[in-house]
Every structure is written in structure tokens, then in C-alpha cells.
C-alpha positions as CSV (number, residue, x, y, z in Angstrom):
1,X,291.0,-85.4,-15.3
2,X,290.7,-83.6,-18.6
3,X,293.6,-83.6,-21.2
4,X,292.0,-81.6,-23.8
5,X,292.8,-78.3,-21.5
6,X,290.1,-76.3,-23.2
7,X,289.8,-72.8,-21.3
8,X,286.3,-72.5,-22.1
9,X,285.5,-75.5,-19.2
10,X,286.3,-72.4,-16.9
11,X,284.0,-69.5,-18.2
12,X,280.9,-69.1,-16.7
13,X,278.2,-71.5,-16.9
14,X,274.6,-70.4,-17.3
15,X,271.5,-72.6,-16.8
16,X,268.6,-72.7,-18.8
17,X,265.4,-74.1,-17.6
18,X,262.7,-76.1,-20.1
19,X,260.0,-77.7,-17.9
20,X,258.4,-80.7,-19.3
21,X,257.8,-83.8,-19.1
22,X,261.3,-84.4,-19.6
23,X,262.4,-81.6,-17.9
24,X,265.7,-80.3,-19.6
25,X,268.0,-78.0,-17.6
26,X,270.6,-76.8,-20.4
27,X,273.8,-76.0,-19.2
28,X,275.4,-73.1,-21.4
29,X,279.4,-71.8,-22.3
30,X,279.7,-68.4,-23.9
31,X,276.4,-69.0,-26.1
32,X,277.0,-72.9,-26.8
33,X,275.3,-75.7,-25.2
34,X,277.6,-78.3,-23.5
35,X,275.2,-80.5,-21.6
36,X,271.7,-80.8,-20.7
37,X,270.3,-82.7,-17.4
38,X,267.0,-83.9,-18.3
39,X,264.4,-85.9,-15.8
40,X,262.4,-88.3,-17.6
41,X,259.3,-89.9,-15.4
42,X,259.8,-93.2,-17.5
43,X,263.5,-93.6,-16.8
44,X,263.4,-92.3,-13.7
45,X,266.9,-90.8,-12.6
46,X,268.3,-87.8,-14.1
47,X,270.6,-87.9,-17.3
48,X,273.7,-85.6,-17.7
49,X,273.4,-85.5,-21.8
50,X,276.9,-84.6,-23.4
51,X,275.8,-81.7,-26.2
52,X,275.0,-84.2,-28.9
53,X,272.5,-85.6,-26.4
54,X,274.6,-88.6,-25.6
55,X,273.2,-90.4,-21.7
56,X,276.8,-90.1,-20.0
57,X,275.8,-90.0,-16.1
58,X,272.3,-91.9,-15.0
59,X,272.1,-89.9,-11.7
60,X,270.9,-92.7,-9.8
61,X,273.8,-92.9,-7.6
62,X,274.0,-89.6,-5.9
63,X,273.5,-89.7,-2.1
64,X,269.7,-89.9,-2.6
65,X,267.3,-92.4,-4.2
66,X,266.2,-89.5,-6.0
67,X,268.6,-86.9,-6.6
68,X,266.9,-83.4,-6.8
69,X,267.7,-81.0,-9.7
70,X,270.2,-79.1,-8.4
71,X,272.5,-82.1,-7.4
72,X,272.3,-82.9,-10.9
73,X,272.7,-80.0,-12.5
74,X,275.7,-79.7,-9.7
75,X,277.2,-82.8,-11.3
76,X,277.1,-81.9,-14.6
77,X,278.9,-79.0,-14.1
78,X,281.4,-80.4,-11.9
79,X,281.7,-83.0,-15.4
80,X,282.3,-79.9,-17.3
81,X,285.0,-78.6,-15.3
82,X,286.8,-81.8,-14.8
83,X,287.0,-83.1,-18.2
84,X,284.1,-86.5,-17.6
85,X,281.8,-84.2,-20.3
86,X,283.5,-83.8,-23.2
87,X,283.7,-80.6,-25.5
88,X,280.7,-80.0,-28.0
89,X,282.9,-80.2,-30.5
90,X,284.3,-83.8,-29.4
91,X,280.3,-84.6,-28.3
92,X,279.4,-84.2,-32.2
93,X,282.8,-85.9,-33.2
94,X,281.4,-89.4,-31.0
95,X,277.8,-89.0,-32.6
96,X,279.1,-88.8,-35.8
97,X,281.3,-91.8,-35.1
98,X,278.8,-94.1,-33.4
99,X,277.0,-93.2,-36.8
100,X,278.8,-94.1,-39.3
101,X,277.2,-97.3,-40.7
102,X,279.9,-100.1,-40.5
103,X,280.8,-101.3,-43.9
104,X,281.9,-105.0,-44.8
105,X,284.9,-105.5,-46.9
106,X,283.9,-106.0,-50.6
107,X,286.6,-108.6,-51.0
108,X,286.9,-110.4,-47.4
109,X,289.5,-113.3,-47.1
110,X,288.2,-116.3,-46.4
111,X,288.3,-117.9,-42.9
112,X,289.5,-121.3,-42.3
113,X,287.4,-122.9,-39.8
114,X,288.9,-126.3,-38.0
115,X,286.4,-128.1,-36.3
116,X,287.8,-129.8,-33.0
117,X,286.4,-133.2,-32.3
């Protein structure tokens, strides 16, 4: 599924725990975080987080009504592997582009509005 064919999606992945509430498992790539799973009691399921923190995966759906940890923390590293979670790099790239305020034109052209009776 990926098409970025990043070899670091195949180095070992190392799990770091943070109990909470939320509790953050943080899923780690030679030193650099590429997702976090976090259980919030308020929203309920768990969220796979791409690095900039980005809600990608509710894990609502999993076989259970409520998936347990390692299911999640499964997923997410399954996500990793197959290209759904993107690459930090590409995870700071979308932040940075949803963002960027969205800027009118100084100088728009004018629309011609026909009304239709």
C-alpha cells in the first residue's frame, strides 16, 4: 500500500508506555516517533495519531466494542508497515499544510451572478 518505500517502516519498532488519562502508547523508529495510540475516557475508542498528532484510525471498529491496547497498538504498527501512517516527515508536511491560513485574493474578479426565475 505504501509508495514512499521508506526502509525505515521495516526497522524495529519500540513501544513506549505513558499512562494517563489519555493513555499514550508511543510507537518509536530508530529514536523518532512515528505514531502514538492514545485512549481517551471522553472519546472512548483508541486513536492511532500520525507523529504530528493527527486522529487517523478511531479504533472503534476492531473485532471488539472495545478494542484492548495491544490490538491497537497492533494496528498502528501494521499502519506503519503498510504505508496507511505516513512518514514523520510527511506527518509534519500535512500539519503544516492544514495550517497554513487560507489567503483571499487581493484583487478577486468579480462573479456574475444570473438569477433564474
Amino acid at each position: 500500500m505504501t509508495t514512499d518505500n521508506d526502509p525505515r517502516r521495516y526497522h524495529v519498532v519500540t513501544t513506549h508506555y505513558r499512562p494517563g488519562p489519555p493513555s499514550v502508547y508511543r510507537l518509536v523508529i530508530d529514536g523518532q516517533v512515528w505514531s502514538e495510540v492514545e485512549w481517551s475516557p471522553s472519546r472512548r475508542p483508541w486513536c492511532i495519531q500520525d507523529a504530528a498528532g493527527h486522529c487517523l484510525a478511531p479504533v472503534e471498529h476492531i473485532h471488539a466494542e472495545d478494542a484492548d491496547a495491544e490490538t491497537a497498538v497492533r494496528l498502528a504498527k501494521r499502519m506503519i508497515r503498510d504505508g496507511r501512517l505516513p512518514t514523520p516527515e510527511q506527518a509534519r508536511e500535512a500539519l503544516r499544510r492544514r495550517q497554513t491560513p487560507i489567503t483571499l485574493d487581493d484583487n478577486p474578479e468579480p462573479i456574475e451572478v444570473r438569477r433564474h426565475d
